[in-house]
C-alpha positions in Angstrom: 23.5 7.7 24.3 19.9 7.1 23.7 19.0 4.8 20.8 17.7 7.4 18.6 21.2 9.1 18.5 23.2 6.1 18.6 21.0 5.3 15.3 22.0 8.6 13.5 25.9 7.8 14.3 25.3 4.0 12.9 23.5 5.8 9.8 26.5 8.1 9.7 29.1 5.3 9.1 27.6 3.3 7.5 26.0 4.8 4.2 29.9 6.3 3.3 31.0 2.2 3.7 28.1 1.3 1.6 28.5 3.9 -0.8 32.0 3.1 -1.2 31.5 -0.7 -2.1 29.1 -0.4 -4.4 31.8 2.0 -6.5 34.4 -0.3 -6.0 32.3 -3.6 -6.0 33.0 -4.0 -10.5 36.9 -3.4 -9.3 37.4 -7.4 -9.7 39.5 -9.5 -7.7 40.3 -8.8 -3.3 38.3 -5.9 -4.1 35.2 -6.7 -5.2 35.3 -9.2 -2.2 36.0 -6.9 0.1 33.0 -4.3 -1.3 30.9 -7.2 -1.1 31.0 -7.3 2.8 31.1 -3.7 2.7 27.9 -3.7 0.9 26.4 -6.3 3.5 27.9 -4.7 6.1 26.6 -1.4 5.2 23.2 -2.6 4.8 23.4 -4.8 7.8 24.1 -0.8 9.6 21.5 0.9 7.8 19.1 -1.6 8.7 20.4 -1.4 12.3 20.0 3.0 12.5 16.3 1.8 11.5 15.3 -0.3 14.1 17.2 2.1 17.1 15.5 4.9 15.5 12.0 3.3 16.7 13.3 2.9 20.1 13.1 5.5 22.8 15.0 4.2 25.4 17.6 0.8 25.6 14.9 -0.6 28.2 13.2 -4.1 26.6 10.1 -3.9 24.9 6.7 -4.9 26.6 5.2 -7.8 26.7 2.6 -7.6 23.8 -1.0 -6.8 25.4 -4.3 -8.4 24.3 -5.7 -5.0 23.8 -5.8 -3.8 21.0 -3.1 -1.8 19.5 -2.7 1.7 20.2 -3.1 3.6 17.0 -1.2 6.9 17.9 1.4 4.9 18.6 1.5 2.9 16.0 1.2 6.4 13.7 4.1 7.9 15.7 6.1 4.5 15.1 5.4 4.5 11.0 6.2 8.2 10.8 9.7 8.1 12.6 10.4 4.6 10.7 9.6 6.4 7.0 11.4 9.8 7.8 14.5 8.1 8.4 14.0 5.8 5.3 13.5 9.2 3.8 16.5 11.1 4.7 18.6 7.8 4.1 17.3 7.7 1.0 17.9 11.7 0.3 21.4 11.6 2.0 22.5 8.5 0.0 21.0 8.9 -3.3 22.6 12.3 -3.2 26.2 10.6 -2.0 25.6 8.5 -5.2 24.4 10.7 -7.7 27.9 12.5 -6.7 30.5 9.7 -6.7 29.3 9.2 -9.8 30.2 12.5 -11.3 33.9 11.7 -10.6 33.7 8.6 -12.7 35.6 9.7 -15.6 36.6 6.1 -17.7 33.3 4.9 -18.0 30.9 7.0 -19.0 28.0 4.1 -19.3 28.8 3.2 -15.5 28.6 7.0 -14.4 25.2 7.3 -16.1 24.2 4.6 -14.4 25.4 4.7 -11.1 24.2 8.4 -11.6 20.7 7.3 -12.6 20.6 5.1 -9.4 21.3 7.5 -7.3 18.5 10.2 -8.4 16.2 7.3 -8.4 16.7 6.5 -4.5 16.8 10.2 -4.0 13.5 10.9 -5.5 12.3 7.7 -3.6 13.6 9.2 -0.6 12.1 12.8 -0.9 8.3 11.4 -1.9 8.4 9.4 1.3 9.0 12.5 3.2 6.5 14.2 1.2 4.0 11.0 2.1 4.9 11.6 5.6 3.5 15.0 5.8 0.7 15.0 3.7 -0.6 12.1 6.1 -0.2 14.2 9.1 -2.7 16.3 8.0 -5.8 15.9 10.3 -9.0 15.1 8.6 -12.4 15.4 11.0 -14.4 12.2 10.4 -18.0 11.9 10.3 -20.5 9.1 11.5 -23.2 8.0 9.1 -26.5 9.6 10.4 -29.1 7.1 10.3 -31.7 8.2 7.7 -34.6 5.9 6.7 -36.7 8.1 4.5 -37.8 6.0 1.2 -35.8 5.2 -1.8 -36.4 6.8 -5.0 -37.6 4.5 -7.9 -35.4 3.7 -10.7 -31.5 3.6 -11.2 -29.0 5.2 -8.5 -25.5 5.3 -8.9 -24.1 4.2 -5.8 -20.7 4.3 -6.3 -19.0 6.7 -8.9 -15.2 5.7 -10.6 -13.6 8.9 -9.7 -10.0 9.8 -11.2 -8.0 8.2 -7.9 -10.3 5.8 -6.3 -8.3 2.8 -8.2 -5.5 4.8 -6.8 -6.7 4.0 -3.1 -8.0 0.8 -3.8 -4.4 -0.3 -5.0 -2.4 1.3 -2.2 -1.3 -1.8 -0.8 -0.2 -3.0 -4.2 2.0 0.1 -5.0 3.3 0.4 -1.8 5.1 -3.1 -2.2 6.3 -1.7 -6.0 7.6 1.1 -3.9 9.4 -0.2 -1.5 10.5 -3.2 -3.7 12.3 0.0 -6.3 13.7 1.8 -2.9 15.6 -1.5 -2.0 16.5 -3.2 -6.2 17.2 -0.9 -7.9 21.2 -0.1 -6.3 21.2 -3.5 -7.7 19.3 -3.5 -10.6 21.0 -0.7 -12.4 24.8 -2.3 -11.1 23.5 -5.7 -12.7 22.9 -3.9 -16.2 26.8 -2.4 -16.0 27.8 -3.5 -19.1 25.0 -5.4 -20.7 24.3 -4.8 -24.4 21.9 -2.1 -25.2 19.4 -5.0 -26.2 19.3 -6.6 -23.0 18.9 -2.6 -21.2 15.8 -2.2 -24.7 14.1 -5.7 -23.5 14.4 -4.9 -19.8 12.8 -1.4 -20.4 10.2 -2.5 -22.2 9.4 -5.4 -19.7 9.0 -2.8 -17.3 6.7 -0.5 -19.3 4.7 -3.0 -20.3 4.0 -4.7 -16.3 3.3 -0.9 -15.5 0.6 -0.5 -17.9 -0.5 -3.8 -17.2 -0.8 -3.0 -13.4 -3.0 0.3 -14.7 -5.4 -1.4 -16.8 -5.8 -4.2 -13.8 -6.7 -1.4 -11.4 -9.0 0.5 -13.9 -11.0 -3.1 -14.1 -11.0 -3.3 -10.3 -13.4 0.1 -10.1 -16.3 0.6 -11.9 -19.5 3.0 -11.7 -22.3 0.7 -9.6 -25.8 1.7 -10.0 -28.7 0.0 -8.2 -32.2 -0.1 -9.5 -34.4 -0.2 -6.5 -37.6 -1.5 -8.7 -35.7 -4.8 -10.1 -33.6 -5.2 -7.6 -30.3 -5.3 -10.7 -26.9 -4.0 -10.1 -25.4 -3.0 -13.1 -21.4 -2.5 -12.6 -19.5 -0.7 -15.9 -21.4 -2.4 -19.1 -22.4 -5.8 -17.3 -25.7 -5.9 -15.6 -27.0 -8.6 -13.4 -29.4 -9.4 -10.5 -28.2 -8.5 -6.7 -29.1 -11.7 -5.8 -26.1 -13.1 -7.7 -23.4 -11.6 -5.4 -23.2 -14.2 -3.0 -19.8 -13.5 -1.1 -18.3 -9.3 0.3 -15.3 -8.8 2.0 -13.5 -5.8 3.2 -10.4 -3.7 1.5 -8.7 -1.1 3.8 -5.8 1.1 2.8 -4.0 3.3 4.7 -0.6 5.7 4.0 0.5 5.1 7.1 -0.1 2.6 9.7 -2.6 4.7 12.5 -3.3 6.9 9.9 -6.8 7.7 8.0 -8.4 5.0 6.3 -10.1 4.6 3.0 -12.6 1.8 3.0 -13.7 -0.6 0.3 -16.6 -3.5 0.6 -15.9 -5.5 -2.7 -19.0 -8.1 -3.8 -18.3 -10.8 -5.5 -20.3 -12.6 -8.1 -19.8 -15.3 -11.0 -17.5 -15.2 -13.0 -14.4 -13.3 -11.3 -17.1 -10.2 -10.7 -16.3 -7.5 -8.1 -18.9 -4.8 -7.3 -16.5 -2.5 -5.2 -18.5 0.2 -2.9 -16.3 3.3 -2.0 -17.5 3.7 1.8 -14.6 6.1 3.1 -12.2 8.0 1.0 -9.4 9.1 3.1 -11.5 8.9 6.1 -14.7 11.0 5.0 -17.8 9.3 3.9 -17.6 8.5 0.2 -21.2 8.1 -0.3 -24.2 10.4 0.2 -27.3 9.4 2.2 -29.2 8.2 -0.9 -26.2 6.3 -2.0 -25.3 4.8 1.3 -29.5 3.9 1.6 -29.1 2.5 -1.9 -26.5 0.2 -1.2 -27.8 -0.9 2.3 -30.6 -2.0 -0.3 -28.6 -3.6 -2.6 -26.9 -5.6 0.1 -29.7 -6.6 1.8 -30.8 -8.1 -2.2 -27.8 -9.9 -2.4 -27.4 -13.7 -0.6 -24.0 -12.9 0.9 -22.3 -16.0 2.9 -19.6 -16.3 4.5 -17.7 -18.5 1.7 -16.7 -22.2 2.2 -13.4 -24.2 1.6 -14.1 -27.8 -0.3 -12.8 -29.4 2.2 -15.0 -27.7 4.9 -18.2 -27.8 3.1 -20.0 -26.9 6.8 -18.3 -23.5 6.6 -16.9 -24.3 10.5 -13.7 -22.9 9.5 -14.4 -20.0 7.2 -13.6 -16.9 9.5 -10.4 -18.4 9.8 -10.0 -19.6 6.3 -11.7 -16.3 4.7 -10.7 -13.7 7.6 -11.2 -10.6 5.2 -15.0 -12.3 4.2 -18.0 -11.0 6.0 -21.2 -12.3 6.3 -24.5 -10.6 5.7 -25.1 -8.6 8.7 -22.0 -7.9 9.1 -21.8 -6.5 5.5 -25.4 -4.5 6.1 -23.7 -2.8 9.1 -20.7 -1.7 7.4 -22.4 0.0 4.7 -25.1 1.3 7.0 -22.3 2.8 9.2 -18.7 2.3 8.1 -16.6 3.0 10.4 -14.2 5.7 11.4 -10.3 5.5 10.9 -10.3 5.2 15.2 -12.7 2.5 15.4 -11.7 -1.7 14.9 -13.2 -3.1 11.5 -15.5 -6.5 12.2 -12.6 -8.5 11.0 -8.7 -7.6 11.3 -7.6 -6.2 8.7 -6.5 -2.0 8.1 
């Protein structure tokens, strides 16, 4: 039996078990201990059907290479890996969402239970629909070099579009994601029987870090205009000289790991400021060829540095302390020509 089979059989038996003790796991007493292993023990299975379903034969892995990793792989790896946390999620949100129907003594528990189950099923069917929106193909293009002269005067380099905080947060929300897919079975089992109060204060905890999370993300993007004259970046309302940014490092965000990349250098300046360039959205070029010259400008008037730890005021260990930093050439380069989703960043990171 190949690994891939023998992972759908594991899945088979043990979302019923795991199912099962979380209905009987309020029963009290023998019962609620034996649903407890079952719970772990279901878990411990589905976790299992996972890792086999990455597998495509019982032989051992290779011995990691110093190459660098192969990306198709890696993409074939993260799609098989979210499909089945997909369907698990489909199959046993769904299983849920049912046992709970029969629950006829408690109605608070079955709306509960029933409300847990929907959630993991609607988690389960947006990872599926993640899955193949990122197969998509996208054709990337290489910045042409283009040195004709800058006009004078303000340029907006880098535009606030409706879901470019979106990208720039993907890391972010995929943790919230995945941290929902695997709490909130035990979220909404650890509210059975609280006082509506306690479910009120909860809720509006929740609401509350959600917005908060928006409004962080709206602050993280901003319009950045240049002026090529002055040599002033003005980012939202504030307006400075270039030669304050002193520090750039690189944000990357991918759906999927291999897939296409969306690419962010973020400047820094005083006071907790970050100038955030949009280079690739979803693998195309983000900026057009007066843009991208403008900002090649704008970095090249800004005294970036790799930045220095207090106790290593030398700055011998900063690419190890500050792997994500870049210094200024290295900064110039990426905005001059940033790179496809195929092609290795200048530090390791995406």
């Amino acid at each position: 039996m190949s690994p891939r089979r023998a992972a759908v059989v594991v899945a088979v038996v043990a979302l019923p078990v795991l199912v099962a003790s979380v209905v009987f796991l309020p029963t009290g007493g023998a019962v609620s201990v034996l649903s407890a292993l079952g719970m772990a023990a279901g878990l411990t299975g589905v976790g299992l059907a996972m890792l086999w379903a990455t597998r495509s034969s019982w032989k051992p892995e290779p011995a990691p290479s110093p190459r660098s990793p192969d990306r198709s792989v890696a993409r074939r790896r993260a799609v098989r890996v979210a499909r089945v946390q997909g369907w698990i999620g489909i199959v046993g949100g769904l299983g849920i969402a049912l046992l709970a129907l029969g629950i006829e003594d408690d109605d608070r528990s079955a709306l509960r239970l029933g409300a847990a189950g929907i959630g993991i099923l609607v988690l389960g069917a947006a990872t599926l629909v993640l899955v193949h929106a990122s197969g998509r193909k996208r054709e990337e293009e290489d910045a042409a070099s283009d040195d004709d002269p800058l006009p004078s005067g303000w340029i907006l380099v880098s535009r606030r579009e409706s879901g470019s905080w979106l990208i720039f947060a993907v890391p972010a929300m995929a943790a919230l994601v995945w941290g929902a897919w695997q709490f909130i079975p035990l979220f909404v089992l650890a509210l059975r029987g609280a006082p509506p109060l306690a479910v009120a204060a909860l809720g509006i905890v929740a609401i509350a870090a959600a917005l908060s999370g928006v409004v962080w993300g709206l602050r993280q993007i901003a319009d950045v205009w240049f002026d090529t004259a002055t040599a002033r970046v003005r980012v939202g309302s504030r307006t400075l000289a270039a030669s304050d940014l002193t520090t750039a490092r690189v944000s990357a965000a991918t759906m999927l790991a291999g897939g296409t990349r969306s690419l962010f250098l973020v400047l820094e300046g005083p006071g907790k400021l970050r100038v955030s360039l949009l280079l690739r959205r979803h693998g195309g070029l983000a900026m057009d060829p007066v843009q991208r010259r403008a900002a090649v400008a704008l970095v090249e008037a800004a005294r970036i540095a790799l930045p220095r730890a207090k106790e290593d005021p030398r700055g011998r260990f900063s690419r190890t302390l500050f792997p994500t930093h870049l210094d200024a050439a290295q900064a110039r380069e990426l905005v001059a020509h940033p790179p496809r989703s195929d092609e290795d960043l200048p530090i390791a990171v995406g």
